[in-house]
N, CA, C and O atoms as a DFTB+ gen file, in Angstrom:
700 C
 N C O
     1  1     -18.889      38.187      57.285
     2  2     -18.136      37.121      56.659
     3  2     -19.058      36.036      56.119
     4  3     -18.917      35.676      54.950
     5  1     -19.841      35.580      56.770
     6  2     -20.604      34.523      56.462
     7  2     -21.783      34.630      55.018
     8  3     -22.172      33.771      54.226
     9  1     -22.090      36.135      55.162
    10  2     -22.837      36.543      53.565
    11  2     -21.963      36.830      52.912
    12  3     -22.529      37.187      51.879
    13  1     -20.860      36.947      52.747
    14  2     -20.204      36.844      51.563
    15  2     -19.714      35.513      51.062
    16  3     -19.556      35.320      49.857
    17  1     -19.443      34.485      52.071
    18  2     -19.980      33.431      51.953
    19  2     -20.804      32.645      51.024
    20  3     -20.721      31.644      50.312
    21  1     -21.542      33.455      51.323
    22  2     -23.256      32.997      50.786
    23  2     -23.103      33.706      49.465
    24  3     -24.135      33.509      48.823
    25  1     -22.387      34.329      48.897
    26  2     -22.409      35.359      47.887
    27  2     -21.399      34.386      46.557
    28  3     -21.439      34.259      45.333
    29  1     -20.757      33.989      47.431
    30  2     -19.561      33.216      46.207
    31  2     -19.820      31.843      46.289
    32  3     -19.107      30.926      45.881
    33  1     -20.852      31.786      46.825
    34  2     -21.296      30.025      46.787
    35  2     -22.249      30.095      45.982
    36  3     -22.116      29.151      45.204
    37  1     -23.216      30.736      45.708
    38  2     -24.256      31.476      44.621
    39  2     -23.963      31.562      43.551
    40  3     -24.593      30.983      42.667
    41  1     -22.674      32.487      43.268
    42  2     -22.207      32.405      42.575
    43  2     -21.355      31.547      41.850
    44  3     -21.093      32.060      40.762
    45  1     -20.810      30.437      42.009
    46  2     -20.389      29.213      42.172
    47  2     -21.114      28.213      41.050
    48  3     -20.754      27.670      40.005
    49  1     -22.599      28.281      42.016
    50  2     -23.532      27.350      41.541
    51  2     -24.068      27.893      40.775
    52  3     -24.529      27.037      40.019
    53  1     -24.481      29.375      40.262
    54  2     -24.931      29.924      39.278
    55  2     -23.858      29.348      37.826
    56  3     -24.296      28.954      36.745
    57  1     -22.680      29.437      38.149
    58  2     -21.729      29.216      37.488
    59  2     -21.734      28.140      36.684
    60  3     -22.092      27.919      35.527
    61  1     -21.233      27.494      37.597
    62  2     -21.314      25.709      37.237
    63  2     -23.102      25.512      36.578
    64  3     -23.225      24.695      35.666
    65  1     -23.884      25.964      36.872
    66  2     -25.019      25.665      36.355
    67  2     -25.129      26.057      34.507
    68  3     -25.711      25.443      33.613
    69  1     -24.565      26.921      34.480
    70  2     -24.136      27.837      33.078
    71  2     -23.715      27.489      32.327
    72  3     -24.198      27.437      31.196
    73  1     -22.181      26.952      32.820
    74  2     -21.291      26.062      32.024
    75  2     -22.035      24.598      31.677
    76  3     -22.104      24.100      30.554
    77  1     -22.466      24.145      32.668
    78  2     -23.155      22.553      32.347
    79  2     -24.096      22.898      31.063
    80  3     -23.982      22.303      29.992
    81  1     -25.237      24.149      31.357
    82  2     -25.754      23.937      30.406
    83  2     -26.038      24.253      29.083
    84  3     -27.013      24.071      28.354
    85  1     -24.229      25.111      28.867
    86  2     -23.926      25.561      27.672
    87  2     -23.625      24.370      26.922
    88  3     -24.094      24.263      25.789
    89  1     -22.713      23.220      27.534
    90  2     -21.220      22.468      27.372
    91  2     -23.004      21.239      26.407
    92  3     -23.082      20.869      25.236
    93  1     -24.050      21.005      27.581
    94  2     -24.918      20.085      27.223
    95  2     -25.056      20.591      25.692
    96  3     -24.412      19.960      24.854
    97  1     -26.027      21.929      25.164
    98  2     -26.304      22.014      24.166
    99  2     -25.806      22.262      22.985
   100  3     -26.432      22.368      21.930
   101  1     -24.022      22.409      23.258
   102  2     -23.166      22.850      22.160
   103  2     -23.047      21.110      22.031
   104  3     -23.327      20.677      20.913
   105  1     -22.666      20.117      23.051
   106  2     -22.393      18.566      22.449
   107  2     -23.678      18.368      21.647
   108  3     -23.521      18.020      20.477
   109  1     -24.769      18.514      22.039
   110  2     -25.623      18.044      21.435
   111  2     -25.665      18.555      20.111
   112  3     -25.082      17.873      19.267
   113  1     -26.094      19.361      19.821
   114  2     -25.573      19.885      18.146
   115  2     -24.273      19.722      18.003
   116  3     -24.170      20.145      16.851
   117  1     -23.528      19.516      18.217
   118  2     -22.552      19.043      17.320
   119  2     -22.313      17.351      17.365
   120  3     -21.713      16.851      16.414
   121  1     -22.702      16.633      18.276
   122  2     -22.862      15.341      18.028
   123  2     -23.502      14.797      16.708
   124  3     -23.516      13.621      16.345
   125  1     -23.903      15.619      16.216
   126  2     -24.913      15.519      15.017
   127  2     -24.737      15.988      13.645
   128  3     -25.550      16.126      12.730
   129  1     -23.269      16.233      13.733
   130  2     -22.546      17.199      12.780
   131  2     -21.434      16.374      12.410
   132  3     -20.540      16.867      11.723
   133  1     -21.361      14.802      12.897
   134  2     -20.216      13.889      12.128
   135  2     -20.529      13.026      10.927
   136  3     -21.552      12.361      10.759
   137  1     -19.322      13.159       9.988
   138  2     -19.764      13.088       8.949
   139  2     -18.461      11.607       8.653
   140  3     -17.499      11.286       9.351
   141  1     -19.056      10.908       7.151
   142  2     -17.700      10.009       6.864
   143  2     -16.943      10.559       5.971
   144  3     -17.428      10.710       4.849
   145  1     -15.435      11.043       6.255
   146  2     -14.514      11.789       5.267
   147  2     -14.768      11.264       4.007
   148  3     -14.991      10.074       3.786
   149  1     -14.727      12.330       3.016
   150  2     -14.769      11.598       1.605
   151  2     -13.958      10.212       1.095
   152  3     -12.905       9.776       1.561
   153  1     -14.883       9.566      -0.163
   154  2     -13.676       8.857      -0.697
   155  2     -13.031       9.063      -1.412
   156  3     -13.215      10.035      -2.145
   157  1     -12.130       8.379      -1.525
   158  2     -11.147       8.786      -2.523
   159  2     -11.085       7.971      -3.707
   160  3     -10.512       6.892      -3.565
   161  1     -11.672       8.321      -5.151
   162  2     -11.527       7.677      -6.254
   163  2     -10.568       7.863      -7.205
   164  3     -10.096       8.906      -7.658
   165  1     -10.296       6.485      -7.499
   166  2      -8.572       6.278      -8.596
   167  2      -9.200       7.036      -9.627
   168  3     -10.388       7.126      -9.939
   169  1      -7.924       7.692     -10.208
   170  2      -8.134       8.441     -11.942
   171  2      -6.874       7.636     -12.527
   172  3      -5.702       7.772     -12.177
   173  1      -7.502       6.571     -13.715
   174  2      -6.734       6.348     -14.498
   175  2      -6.331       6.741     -15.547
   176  3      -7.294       7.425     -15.894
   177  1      -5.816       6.801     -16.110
   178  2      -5.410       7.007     -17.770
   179  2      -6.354       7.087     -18.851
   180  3      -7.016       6.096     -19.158
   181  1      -6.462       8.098     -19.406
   182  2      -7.220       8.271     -20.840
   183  2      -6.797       8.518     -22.236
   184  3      -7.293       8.894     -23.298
   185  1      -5.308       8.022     -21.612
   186  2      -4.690       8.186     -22.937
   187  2      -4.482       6.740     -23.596
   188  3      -4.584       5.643     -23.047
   189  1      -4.173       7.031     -24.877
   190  2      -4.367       5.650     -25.577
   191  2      -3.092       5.023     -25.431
   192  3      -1.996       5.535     -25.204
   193  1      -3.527       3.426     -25.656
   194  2      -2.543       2.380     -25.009
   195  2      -1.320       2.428     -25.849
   196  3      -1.428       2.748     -27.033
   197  1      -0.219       2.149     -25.356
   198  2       1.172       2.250     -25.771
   199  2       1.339       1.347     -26.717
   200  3       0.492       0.457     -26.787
   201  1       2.378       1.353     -27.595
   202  2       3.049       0.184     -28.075
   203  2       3.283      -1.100     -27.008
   204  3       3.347      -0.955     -25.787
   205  1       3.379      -2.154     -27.589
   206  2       3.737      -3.715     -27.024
   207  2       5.303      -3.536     -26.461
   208  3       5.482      -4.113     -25.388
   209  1       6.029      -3.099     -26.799
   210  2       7.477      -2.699     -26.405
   211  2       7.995      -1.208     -25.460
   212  3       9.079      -0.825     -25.021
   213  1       6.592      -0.658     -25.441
   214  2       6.404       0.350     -24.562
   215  2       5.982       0.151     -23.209
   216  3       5.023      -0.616     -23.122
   217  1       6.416       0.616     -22.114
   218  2       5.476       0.538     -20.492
   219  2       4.438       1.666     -20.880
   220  3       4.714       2.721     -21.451
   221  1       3.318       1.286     -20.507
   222  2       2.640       1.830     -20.111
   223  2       2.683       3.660     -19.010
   224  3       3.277       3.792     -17.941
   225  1       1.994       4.608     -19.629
   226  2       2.271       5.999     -19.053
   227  2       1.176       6.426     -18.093
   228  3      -0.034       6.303     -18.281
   229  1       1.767       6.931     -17.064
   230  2       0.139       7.355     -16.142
   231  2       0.173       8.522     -16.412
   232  3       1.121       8.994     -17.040
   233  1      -0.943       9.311     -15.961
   234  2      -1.252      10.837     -15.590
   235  2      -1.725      11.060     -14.641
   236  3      -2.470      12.041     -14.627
   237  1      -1.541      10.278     -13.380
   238  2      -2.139      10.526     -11.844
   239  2      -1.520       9.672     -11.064
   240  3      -1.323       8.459     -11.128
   241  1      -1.112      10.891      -9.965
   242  2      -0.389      10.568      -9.307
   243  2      -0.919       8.796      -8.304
   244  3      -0.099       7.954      -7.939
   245  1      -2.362       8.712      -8.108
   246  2      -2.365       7.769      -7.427
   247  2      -3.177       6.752      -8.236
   248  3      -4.168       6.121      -7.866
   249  1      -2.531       6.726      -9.452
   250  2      -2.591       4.853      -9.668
   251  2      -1.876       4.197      -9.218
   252  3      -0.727       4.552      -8.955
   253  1      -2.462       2.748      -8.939
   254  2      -2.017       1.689      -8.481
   255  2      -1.992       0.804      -9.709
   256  3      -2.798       0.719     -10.635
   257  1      -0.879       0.182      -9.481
   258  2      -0.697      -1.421     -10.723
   259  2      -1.660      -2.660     -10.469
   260  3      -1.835      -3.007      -9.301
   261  1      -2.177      -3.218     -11.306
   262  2      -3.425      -3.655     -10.500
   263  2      -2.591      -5.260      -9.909
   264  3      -1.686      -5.842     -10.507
   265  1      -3.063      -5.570      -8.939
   266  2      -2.724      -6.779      -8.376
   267  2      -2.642      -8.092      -8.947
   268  3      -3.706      -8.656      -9.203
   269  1      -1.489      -8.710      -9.206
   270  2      -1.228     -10.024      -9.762
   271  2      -1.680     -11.042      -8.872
   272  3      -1.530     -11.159      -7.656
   273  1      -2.405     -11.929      -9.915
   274  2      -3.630     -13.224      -9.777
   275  2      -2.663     -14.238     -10.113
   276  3      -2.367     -14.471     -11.285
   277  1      -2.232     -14.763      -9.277
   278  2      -2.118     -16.651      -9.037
   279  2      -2.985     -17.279      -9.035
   280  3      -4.136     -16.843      -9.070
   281  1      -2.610     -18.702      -8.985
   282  2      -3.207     -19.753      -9.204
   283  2      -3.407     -20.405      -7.784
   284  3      -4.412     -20.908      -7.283
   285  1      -1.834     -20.195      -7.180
   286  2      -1.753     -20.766      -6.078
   287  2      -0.187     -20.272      -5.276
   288  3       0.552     -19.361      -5.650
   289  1      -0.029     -21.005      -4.326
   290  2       1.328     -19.903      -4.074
   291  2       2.192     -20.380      -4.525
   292  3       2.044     -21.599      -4.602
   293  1       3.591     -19.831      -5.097
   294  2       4.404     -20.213      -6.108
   295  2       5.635     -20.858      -5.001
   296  3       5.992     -20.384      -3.923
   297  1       6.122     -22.113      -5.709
   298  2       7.446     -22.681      -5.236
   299  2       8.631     -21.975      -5.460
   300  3       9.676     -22.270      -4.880
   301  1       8.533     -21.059      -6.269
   302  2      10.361     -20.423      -6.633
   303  2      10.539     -19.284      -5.650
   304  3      11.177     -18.268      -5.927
   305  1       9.945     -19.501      -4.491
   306  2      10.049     -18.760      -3.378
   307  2       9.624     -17.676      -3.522
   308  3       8.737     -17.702      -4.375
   309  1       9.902     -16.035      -2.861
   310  2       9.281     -15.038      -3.013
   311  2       8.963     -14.368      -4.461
   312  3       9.554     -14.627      -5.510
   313  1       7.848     -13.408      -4.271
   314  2       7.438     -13.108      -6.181
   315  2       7.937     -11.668      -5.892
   316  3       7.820     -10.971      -4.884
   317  1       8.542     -11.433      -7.119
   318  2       8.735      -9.896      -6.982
   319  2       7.691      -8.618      -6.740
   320  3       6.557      -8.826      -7.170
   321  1       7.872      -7.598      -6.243
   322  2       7.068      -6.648      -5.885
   323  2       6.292      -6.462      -7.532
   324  3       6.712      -6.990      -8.561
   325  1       5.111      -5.596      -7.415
   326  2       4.820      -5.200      -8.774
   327  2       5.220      -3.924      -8.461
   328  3       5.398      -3.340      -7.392
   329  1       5.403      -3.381     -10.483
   330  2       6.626      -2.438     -11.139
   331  2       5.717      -1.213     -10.474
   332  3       4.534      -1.338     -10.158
   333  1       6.518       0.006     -10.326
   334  2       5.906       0.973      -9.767
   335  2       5.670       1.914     -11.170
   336  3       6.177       1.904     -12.292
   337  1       4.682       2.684     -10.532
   338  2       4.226       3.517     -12.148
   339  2       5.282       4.251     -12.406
   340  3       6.155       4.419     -11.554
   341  1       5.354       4.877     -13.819
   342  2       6.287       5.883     -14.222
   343  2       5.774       7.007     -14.899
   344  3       5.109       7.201     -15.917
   345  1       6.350       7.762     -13.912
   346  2       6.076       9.246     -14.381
   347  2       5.948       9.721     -15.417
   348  3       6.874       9.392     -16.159
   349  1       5.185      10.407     -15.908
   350  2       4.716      10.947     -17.436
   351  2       4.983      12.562     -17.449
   352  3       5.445      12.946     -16.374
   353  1       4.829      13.413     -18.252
   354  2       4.861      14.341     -18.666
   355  2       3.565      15.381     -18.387
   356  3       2.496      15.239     -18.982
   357  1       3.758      16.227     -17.603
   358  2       2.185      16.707     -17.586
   359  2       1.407      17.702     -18.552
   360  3       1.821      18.861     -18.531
   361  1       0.714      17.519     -19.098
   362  2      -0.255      17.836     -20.805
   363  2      -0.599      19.282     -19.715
   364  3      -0.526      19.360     -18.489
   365  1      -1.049      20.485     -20.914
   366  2      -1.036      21.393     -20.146
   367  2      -3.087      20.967     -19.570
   368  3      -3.634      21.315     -18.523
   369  1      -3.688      20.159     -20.727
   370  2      -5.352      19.578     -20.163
   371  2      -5.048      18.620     -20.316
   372  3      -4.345      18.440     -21.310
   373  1      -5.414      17.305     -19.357
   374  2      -5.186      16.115     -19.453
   375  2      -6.375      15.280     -18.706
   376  3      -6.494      15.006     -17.511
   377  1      -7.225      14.965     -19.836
   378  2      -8.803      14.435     -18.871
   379  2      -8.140      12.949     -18.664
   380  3      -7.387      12.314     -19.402
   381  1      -8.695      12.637     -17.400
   382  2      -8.275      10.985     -17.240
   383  2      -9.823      10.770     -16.469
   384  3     -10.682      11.518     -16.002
   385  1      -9.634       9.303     -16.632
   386  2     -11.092       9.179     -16.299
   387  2     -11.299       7.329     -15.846
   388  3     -10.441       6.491     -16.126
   389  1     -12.359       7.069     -15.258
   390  2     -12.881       5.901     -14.479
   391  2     -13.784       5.819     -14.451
   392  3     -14.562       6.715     -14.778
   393  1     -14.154       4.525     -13.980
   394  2     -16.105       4.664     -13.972
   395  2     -16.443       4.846     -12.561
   396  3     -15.716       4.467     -11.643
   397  1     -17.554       5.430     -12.415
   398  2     -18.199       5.561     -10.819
   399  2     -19.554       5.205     -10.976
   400  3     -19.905       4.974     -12.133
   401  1     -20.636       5.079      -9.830
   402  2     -21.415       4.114      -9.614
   403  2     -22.661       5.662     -10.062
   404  3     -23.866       5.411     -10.098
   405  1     -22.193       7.050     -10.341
   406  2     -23.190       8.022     -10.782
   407  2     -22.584       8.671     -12.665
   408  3     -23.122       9.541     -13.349
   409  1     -21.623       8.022     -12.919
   410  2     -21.242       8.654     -14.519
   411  2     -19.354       8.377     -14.361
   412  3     -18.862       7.494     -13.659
   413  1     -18.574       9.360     -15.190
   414  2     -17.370       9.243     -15.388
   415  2     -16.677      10.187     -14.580
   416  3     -16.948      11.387     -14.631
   417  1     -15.882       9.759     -13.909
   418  2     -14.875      10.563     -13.104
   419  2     -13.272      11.088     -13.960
   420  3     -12.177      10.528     -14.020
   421  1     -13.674      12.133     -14.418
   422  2     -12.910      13.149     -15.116
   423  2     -11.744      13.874     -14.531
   424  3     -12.023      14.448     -13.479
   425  1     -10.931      13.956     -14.799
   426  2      -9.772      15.171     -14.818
   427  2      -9.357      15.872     -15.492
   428  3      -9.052      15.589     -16.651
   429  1      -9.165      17.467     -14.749
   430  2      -8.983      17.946     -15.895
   431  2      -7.354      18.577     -15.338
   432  3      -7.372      19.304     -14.345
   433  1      -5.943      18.259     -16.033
   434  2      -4.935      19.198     -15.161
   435  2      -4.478      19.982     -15.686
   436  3      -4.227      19.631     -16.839
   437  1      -4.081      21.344     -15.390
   438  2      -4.315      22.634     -15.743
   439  2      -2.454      23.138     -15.700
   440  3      -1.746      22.244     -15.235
   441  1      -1.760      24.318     -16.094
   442  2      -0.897      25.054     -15.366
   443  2      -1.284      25.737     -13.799
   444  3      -0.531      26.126     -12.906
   445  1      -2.976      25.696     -13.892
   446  2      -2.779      26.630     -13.008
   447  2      -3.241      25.474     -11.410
   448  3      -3.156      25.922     -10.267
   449  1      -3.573      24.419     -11.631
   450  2      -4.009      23.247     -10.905
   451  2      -4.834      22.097     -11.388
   452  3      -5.064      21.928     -12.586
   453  1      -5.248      21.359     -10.505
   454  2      -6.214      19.810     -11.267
   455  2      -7.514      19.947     -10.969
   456  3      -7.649      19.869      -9.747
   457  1      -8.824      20.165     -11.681
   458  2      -9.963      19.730     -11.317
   459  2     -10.311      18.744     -11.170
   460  3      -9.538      17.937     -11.686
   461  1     -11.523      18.094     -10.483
   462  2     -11.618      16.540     -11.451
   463  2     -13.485      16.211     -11.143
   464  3     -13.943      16.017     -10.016
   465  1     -14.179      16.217     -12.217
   466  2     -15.991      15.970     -12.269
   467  2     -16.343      14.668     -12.438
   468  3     -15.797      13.805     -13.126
   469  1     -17.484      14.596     -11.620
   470  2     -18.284      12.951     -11.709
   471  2     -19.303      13.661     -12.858
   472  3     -20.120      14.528     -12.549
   473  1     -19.110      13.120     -14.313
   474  2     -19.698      13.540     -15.207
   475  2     -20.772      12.966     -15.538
   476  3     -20.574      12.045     -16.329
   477  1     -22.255      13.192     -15.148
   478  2     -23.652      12.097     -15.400
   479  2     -23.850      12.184     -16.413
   480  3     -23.125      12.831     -17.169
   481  1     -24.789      11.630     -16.742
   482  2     -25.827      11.588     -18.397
   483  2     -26.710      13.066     -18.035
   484  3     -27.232      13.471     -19.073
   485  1     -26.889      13.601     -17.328
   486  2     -27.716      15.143     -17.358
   487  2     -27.162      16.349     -15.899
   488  3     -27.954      17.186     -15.468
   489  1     -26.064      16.239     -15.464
   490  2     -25.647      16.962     -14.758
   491  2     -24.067      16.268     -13.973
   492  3     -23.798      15.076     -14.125
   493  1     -23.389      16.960     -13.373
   494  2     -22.269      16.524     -12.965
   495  2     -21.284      17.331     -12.330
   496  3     -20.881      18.405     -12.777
   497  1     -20.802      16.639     -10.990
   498  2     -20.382      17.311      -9.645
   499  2     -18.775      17.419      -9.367
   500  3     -17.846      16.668      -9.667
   501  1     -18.824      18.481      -8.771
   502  2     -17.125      18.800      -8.374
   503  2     -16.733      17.696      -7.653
   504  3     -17.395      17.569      -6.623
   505  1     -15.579      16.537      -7.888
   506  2     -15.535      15.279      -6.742
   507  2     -13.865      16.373      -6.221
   508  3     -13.649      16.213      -5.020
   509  1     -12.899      17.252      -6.845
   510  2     -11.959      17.890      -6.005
   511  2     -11.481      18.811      -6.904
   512  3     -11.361      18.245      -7.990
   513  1     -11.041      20.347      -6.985
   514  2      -9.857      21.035      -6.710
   515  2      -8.685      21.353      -6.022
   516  3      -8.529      21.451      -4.805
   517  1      -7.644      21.548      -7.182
   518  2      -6.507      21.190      -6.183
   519  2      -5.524      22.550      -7.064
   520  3      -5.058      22.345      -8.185
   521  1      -5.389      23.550      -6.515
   522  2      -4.347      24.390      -6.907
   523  2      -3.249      24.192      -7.154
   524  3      -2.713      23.479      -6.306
   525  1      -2.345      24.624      -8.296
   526  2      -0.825      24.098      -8.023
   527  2       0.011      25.146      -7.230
   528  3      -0.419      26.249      -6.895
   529  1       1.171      24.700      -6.987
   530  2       2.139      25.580      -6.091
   531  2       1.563      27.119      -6.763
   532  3       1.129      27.148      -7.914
   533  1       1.619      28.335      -5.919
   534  2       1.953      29.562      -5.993
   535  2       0.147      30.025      -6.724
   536  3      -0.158      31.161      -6.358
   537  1      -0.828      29.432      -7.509
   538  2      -1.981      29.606      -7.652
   539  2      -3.339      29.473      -6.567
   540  3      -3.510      28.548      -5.773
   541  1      -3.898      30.209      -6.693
   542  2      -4.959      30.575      -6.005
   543  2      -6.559      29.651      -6.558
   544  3      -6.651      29.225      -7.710
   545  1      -7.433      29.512      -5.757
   546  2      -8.342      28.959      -6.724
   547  2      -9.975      29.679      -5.989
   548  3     -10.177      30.046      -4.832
   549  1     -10.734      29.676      -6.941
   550  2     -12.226      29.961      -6.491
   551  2     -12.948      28.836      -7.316
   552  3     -12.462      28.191      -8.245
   553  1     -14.423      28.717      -6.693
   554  2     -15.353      27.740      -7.310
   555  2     -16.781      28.542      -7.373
   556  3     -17.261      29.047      -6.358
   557  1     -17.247      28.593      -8.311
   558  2     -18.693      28.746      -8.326
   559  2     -19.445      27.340      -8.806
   560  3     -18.940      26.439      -9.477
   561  1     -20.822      27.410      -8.264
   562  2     -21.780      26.131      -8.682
   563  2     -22.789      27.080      -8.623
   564  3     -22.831      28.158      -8.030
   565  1     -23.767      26.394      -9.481
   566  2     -25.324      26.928     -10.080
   567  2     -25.748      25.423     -10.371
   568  3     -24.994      24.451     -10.360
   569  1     -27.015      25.433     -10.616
   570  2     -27.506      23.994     -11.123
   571  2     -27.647      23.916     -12.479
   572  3     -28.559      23.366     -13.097
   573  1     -27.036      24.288     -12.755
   574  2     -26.092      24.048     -14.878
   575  2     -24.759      24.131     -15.229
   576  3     -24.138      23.861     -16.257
   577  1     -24.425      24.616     -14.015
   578  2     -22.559      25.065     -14.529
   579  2     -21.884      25.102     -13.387
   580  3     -22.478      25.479     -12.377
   581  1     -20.456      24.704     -13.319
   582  2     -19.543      24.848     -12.409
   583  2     -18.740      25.461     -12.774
   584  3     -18.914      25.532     -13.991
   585  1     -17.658      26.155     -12.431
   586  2     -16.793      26.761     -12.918
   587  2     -15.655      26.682     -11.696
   588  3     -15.897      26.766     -10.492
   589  1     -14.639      26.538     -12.185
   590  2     -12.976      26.473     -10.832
   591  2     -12.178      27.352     -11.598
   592  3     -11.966      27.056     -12.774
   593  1     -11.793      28.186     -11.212
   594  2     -10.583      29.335     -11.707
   595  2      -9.317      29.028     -10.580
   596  3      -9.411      28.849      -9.366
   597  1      -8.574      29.034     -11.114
   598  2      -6.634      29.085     -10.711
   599  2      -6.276      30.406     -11.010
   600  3      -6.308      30.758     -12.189
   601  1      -5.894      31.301     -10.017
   602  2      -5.586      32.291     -10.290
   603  2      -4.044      32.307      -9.687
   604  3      -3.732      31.532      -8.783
   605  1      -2.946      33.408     -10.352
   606  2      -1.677      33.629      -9.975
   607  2      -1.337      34.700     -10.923
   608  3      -1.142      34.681     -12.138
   609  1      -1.308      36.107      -9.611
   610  2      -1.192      36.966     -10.275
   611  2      -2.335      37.533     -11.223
   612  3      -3.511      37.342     -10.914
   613  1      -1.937      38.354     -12.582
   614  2      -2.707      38.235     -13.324
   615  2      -3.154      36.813     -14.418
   616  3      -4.084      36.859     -15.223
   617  1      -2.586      36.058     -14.283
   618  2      -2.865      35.237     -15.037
   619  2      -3.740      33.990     -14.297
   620  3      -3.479      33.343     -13.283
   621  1      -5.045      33.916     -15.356
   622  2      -6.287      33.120     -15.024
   623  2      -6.052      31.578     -16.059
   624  3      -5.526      31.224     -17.114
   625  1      -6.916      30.983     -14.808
   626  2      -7.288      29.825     -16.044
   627  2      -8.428      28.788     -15.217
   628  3      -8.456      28.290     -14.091
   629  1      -9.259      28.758     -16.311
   630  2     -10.916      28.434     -15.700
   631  2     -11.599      27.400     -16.859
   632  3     -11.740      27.401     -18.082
   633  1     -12.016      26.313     -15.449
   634  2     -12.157      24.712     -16.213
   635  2     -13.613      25.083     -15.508
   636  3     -13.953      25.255     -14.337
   637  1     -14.458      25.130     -17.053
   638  2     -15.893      25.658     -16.936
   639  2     -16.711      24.429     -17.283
   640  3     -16.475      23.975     -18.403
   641  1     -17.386      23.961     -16.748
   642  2     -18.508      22.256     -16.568
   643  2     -19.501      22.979     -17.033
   644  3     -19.630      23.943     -16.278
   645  1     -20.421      23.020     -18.055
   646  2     -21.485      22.950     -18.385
   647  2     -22.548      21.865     -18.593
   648  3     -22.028      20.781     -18.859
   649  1     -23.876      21.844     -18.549
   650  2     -24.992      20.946     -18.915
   651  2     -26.095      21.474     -18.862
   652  3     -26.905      20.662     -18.417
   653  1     -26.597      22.542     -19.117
   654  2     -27.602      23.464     -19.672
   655  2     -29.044      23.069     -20.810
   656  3     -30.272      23.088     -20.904
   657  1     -27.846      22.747     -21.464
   658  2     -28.271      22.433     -22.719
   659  2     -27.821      20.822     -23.240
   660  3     -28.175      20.656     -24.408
   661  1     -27.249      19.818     -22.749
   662  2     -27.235      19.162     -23.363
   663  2     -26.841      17.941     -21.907
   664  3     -27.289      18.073     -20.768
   665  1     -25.908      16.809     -22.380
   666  2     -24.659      16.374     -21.535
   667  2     -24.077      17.115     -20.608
   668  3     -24.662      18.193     -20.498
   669  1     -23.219      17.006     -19.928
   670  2     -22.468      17.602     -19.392
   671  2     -20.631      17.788     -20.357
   672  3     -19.958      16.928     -20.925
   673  1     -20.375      19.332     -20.143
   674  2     -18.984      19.198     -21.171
   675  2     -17.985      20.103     -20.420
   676  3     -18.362      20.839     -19.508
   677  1     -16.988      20.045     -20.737
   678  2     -16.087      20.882     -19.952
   679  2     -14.974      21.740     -20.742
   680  3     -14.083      21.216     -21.411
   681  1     -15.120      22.936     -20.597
   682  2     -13.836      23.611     -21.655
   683  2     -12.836      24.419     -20.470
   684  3     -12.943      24.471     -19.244
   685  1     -11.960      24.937     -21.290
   686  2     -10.486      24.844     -19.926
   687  2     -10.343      26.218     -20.983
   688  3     -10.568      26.103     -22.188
   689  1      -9.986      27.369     -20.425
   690  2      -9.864      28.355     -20.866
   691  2      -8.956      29.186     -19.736
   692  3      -9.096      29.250     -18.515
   693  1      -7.614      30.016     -20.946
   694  2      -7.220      30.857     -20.125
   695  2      -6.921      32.393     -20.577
   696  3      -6.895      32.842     -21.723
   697  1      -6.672      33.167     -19.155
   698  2      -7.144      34.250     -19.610
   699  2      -5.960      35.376     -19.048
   700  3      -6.077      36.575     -19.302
């Protein structure tokens, strides 16, 4: 009785010794593996400005109206909310674009989903793909070209980033 004892107490501490010093070196590499979630940059409008008797049209879903500047706080008691955007029509390519602190932040929206590129003066990066309902998507990168395909079914459609040869440009092709 007493060596078997001795057998599962061994075993025990063999144990616990194992686990401790798996549990140590998996935290440690991965302690080192946190990252800050992306940001998220506004895409405004690239379409040209409306008539004076017209509201204004977006093409993305997350513009914001930009914030009304007082002077000071107003006596006629509360100020009304600002107007919420209104929905537009979606273009079957519709680049919208902003400035960023490396070139122009582009969109491109598709039937088959939305790309959208931080476009530099000599190269320029995937900032998101986003498939639409029922399409599929793949990405290739090389250091001259990107390419995002939407696939559904047989029917393709592929927003190809080039800068090879020049700028960076983007053509939307389907297939």
């Amino acid at each position: 009785m007493p060596r078997g004892v001795v057998h599962v107490l061994a075993w025990t501490l063999a144990t616990g010794a194992a686990t401790t010093l798996s549990w140590w070196g998996v935290h440690s590499v991965m302690a080192g593996t946190a990252y800050d979630p992306p940001r998220a940059l506004p895409v405004v409008s690239a379409e040209p400005a409306a008539a004076p008797d017209e509201p204004p049209a977006t093409s993305a879903s997350s513009h914001r109206p930009a914030p009304a500047h007082t002077a000071g706080p107003s006596a006629g008691g509360p100020s009304a909310p600002p107007p919420s955007p209104t929905p537009s029509a979606r273009p079957s390519a519709s680049p919208s674009a902003s400035a960023s602190a490396s070139g122009r932040v582009r969109s491109y929206t598709t039937e088959g989903g939305r790309a959208v590129f931080d476009l530099g003066e000599h190269s320029a990066t995937l900032v998101s793909a986003t498939p639409g309902a029922g399409w599929s998507m793949q990405v290739w990168k090389t250091q001259t070209w990107i390419r995002v395909e939407f696939g559904s079914g047989a029917e393709r459609v592929s927003v190809f980033c080039t800068w090879h040869d020049g700028p960076p440009r983007v053509e939307i092709g389907t297939y």
